[in-house]
N, CA, C and O atoms as a DFTB+ gen file, in Angstrom:
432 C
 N C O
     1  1      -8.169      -2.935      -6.195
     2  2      -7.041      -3.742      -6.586
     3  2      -6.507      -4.493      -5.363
     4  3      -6.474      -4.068      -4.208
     5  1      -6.043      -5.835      -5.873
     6  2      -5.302      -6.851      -4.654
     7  2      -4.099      -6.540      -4.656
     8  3      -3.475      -6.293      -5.688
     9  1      -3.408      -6.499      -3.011
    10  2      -1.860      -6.139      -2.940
    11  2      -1.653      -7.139      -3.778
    12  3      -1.268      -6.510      -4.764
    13  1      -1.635      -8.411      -4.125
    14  2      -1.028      -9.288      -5.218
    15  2      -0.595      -8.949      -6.596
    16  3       0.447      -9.172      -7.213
    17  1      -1.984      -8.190      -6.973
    18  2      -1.717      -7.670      -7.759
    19  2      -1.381      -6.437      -8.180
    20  3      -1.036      -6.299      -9.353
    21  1      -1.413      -5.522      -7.458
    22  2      -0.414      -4.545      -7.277
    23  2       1.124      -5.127      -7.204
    24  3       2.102      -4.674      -7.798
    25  1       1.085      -5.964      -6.543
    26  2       3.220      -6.251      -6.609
    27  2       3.334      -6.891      -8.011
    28  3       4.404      -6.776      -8.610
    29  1       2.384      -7.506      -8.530
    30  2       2.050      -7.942     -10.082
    31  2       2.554      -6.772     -11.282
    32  3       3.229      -6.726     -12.311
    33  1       1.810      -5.958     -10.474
    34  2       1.461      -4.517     -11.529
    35  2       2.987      -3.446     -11.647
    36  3       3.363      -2.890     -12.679
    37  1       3.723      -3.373     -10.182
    38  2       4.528      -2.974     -10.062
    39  2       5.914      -3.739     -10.600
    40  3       6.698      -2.797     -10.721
    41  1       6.470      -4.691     -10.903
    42  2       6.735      -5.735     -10.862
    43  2       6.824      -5.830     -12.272
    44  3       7.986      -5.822     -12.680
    45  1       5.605      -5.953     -13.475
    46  2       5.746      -5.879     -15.004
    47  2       5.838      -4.291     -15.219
    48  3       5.745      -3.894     -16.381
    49  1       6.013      -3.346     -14.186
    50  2       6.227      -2.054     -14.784
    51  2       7.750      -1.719     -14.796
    52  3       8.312      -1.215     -15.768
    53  1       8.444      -2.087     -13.478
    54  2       9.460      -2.436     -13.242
    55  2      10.430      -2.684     -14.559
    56  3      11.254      -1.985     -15.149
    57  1       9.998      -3.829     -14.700
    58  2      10.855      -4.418     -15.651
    59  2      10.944      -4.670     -17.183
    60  3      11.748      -5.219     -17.937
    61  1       9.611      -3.942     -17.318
    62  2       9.501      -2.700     -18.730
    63  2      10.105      -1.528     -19.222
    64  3      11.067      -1.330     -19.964
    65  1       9.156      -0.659     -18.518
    66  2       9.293       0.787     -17.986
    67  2      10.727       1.354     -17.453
    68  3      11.504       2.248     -17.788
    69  1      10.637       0.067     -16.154
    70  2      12.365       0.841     -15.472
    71  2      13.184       0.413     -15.488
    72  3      14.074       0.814     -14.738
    73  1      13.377      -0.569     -16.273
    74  2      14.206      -1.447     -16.963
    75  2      14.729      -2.373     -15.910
    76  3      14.771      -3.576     -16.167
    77  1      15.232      -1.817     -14.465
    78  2      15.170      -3.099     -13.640
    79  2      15.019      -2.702     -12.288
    80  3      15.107      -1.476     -12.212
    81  1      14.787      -3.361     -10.952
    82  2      14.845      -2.669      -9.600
    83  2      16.522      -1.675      -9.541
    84  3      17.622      -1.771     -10.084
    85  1      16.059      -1.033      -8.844
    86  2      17.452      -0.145      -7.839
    87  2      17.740      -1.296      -6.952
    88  3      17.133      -2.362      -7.060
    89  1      18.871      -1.032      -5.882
    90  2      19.455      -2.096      -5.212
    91  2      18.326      -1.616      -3.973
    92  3      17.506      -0.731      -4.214
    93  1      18.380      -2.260      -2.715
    94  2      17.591      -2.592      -2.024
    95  2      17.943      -0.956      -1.316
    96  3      17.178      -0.071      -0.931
    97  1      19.266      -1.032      -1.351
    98  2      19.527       0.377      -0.297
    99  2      19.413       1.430      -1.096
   100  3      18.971       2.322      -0.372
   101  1      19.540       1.796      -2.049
   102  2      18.726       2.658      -2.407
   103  2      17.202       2.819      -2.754
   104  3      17.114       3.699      -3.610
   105  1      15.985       2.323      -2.430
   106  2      15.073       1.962      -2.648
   107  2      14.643       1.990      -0.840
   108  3      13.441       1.890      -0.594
   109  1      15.414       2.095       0.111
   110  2      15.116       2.348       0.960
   111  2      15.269       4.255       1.257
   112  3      14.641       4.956       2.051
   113  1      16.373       4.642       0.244
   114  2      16.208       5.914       0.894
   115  2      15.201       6.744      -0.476
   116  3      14.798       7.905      -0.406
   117  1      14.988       5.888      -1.538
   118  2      13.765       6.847      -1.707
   119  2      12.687       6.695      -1.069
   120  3      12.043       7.723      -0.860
   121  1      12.142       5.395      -0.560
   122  2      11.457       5.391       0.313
   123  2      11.158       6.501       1.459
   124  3      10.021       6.930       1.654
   125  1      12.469       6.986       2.311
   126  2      12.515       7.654       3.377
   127  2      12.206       9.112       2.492
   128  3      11.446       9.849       3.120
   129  1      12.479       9.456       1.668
   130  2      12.679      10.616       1.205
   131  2      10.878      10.533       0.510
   132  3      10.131      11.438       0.883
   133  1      10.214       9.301      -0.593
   134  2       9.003       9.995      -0.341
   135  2       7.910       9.956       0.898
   136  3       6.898      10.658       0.907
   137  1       8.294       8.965       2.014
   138  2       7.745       9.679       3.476
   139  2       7.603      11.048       3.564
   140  3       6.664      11.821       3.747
   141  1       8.836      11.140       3.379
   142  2       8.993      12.717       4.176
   143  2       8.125      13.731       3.070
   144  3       7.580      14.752       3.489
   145  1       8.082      13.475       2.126
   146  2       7.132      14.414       0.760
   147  2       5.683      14.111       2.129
   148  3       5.364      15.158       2.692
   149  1       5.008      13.008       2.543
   150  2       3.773      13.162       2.579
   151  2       3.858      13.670       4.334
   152  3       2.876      14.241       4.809
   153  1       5.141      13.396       5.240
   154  2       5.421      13.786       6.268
   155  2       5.183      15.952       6.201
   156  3       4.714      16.535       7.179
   157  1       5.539      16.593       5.132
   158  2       5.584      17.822       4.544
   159  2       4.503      18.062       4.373
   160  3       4.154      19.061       5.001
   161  1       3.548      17.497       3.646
   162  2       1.846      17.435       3.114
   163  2       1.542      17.970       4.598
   164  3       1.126      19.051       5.016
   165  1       1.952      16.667       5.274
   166  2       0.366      16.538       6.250
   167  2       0.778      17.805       6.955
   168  3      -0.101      18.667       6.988
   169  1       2.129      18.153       7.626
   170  2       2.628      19.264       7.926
   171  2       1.894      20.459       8.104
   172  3       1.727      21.189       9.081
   173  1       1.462      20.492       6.843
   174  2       0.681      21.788       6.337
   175  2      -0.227      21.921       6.179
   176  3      -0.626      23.084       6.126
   177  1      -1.112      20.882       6.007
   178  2      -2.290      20.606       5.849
   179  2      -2.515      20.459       6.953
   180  3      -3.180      21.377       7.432
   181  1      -2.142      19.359       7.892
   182  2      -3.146      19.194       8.914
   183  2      -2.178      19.968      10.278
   184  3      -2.744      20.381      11.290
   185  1      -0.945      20.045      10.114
   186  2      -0.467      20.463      11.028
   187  2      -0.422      22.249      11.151
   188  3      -1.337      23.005      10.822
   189  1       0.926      22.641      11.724
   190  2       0.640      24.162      11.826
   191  2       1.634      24.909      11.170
   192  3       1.421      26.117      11.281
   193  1       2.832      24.575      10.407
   194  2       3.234      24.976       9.066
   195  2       2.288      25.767       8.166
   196  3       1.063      25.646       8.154
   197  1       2.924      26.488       7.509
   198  2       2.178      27.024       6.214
   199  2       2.763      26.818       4.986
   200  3       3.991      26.759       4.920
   201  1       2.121      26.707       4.060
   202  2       2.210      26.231       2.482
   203  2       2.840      27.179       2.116
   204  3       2.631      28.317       2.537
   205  1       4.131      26.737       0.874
   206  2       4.925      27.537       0.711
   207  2       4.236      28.016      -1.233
   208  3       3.328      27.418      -1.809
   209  1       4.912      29.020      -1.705
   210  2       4.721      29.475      -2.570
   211  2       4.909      27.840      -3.496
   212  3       4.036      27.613      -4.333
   213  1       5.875      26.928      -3.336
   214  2       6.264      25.971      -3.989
   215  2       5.167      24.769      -3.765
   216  3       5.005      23.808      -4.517
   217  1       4.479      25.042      -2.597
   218  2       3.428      23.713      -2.468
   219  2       2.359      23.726      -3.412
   220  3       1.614      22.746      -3.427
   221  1       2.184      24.540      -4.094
   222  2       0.818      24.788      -4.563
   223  2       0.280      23.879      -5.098
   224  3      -0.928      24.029      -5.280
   225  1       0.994      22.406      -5.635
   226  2       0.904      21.757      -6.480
   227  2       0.674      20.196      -5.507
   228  3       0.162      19.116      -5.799
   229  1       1.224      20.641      -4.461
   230  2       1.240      18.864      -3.529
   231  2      -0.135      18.403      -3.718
   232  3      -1.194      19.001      -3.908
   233  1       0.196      17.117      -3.607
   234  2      -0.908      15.878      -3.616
   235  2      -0.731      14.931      -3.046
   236  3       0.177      14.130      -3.270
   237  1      -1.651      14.841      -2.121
   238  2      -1.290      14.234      -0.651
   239  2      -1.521      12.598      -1.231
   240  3      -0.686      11.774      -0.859
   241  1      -2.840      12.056      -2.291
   242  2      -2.952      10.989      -3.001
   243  2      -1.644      10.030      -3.579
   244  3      -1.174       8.895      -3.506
   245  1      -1.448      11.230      -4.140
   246  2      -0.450      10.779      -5.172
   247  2       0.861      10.571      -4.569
   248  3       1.639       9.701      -4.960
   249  1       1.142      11.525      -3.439
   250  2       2.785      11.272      -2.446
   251  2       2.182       9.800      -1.778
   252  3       2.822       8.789      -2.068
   253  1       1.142       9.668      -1.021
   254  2       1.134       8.232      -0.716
   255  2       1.328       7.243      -1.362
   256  3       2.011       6.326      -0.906
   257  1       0.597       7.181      -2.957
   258  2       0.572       6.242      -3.981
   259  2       2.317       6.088      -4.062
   260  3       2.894       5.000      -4.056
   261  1       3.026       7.489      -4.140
   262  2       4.609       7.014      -4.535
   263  2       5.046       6.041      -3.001
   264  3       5.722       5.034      -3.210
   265  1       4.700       6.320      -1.680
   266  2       5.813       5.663      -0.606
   267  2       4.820       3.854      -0.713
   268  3       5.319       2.892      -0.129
   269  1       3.717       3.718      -1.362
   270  2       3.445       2.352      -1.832
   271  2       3.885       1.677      -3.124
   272  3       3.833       0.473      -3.374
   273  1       4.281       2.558      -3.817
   274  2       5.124       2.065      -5.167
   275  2       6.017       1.339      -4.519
   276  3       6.093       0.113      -4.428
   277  1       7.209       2.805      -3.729
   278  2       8.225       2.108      -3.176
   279  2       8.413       0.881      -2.385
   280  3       9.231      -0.040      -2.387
   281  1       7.474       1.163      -1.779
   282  2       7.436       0.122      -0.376
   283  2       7.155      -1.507      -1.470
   284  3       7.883      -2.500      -1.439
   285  1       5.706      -1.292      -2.478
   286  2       6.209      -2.466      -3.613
   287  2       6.864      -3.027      -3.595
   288  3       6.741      -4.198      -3.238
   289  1       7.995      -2.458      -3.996
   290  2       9.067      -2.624      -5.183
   291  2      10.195      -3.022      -3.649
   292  3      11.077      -3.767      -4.076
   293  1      10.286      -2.911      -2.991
   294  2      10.779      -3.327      -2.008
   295  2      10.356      -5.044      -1.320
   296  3      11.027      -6.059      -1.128
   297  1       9.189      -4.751      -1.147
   298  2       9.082      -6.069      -0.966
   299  2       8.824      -7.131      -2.259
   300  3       8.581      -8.285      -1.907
   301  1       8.842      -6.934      -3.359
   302  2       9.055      -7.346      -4.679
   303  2      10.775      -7.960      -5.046
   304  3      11.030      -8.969      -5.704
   305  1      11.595      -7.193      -4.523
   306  2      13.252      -7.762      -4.548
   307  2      13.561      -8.358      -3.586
   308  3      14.661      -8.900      -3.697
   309  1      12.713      -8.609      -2.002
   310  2      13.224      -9.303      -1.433
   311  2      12.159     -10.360      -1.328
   312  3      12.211     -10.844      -0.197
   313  1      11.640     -10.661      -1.728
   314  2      10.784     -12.088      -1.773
   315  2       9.233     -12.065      -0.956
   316  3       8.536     -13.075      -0.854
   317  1       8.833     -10.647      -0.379
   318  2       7.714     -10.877       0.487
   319  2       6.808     -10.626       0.070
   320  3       6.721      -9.482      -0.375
   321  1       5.519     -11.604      -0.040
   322  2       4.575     -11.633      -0.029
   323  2       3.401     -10.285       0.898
   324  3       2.995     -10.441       2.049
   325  1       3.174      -9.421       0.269
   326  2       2.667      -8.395       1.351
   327  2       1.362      -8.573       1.713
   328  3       0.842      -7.749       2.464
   329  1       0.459      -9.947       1.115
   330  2      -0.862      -9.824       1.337
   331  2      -0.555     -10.960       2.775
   332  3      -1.158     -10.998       3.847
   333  1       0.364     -11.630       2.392
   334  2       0.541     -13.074       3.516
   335  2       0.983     -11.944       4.746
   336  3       0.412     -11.783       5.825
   337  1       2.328     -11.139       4.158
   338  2       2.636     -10.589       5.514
   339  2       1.531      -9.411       6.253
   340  3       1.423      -9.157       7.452
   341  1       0.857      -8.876       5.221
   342  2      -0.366      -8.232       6.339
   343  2      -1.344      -8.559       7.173
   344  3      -1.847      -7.935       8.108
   345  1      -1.701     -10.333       6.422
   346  2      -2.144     -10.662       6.932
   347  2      -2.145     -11.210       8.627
   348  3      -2.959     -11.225       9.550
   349  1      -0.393     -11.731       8.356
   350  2       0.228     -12.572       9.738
   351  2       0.280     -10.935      10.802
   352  3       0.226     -10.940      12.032
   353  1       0.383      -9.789      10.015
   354  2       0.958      -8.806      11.452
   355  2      -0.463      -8.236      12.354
   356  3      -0.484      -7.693      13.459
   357  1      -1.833      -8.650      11.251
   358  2      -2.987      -7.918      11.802
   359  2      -3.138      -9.258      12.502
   360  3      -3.677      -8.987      13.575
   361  1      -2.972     -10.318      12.446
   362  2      -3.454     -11.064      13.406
   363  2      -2.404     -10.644      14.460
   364  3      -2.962      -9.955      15.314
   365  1      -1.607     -10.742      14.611
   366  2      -0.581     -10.835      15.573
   367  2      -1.231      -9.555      16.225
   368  3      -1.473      -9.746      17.417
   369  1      -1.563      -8.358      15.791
   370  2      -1.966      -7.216      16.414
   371  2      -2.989      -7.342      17.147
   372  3      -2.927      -6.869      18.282
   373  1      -4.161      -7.984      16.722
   374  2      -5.248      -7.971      17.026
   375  2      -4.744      -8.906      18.463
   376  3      -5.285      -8.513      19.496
   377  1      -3.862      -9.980      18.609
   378  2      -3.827     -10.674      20.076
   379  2      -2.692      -9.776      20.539
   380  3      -2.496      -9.684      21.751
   381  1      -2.212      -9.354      20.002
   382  2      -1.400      -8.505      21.017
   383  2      -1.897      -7.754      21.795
   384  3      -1.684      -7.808      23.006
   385  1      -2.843      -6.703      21.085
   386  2      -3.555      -5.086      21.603
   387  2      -5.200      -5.647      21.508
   388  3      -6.167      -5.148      20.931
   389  1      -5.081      -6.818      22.276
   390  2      -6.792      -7.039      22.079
   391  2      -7.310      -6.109      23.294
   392  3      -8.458      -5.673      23.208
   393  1      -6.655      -5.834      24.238
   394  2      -7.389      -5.281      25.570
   395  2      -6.652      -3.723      25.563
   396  3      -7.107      -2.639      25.926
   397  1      -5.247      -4.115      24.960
   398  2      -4.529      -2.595      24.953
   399  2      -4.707      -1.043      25.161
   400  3      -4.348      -0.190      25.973
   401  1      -5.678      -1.144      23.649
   402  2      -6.255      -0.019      23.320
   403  2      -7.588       0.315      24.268
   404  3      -7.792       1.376      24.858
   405  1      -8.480      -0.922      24.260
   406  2      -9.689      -0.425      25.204
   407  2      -9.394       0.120      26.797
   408  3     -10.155       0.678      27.586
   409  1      -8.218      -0.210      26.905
   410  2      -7.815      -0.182      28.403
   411  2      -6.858       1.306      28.906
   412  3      -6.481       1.612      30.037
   413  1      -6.635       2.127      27.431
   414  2      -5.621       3.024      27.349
   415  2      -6.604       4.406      27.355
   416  3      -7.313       4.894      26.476
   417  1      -6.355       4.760      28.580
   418  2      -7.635       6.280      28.917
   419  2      -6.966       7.154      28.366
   420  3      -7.355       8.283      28.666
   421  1      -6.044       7.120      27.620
   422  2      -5.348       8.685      26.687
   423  2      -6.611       8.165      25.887
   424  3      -7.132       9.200      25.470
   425  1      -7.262       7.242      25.521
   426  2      -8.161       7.276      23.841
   427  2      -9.357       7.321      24.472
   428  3     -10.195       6.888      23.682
   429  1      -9.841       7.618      25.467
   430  2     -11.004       7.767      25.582
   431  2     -11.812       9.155      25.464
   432  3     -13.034       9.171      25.607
């Protein structure tokens, strides 16, 4: 699927389904709040936490799929284009950190 159409997809679900966006500030703190669901995942999974009697059920897929809903639906109420803007930040990255990374002996 194209981010286009994903903000497409999100966007006629929106305004079906959820009858309309949340305001921007709230839509930022579910945002922060499902981070932190996949910030918890990785925790445990990859970090050194242990899984609680209550995790049994996490899904590391599906918590990401929700902080891209959000993130959507965010840039869906304020007007941004997310395929234009990914596009403009990987270029910008790529001349920014063209030598950066090759030059940074922590990654070697």
């Amino acid at each position: 699927m194209e981010i286009k159409h994903a903000q497409h997809l999100v966007d006629n679900w929106i305004k079906t389904t959820g009858i309309r966006y949340f305001n921007e500030l709230t839509n930022t703190a579910i945002l922060m709040e499902e981070i932190g669901e996949v910030a918890r995942i990785i925790a445990r999974q990859y970090g050194e936490q242990s899984f609680k009697k209550s995790d049994t059920d996490v899904n590391l897929a599906d918590e990401m799929a929700d902080v891209l809903f959000v993130l959507i639906c965010l840039a869906n109420q304020t007007g941004i284009d997310l395929t234009d803007a990914l596009e403009k930040n990987m270029e910008k990255k790529s001349i920014r950190d063209a030598e950066r990374h090759k030059n940074n002996d922590k990654l070697k």
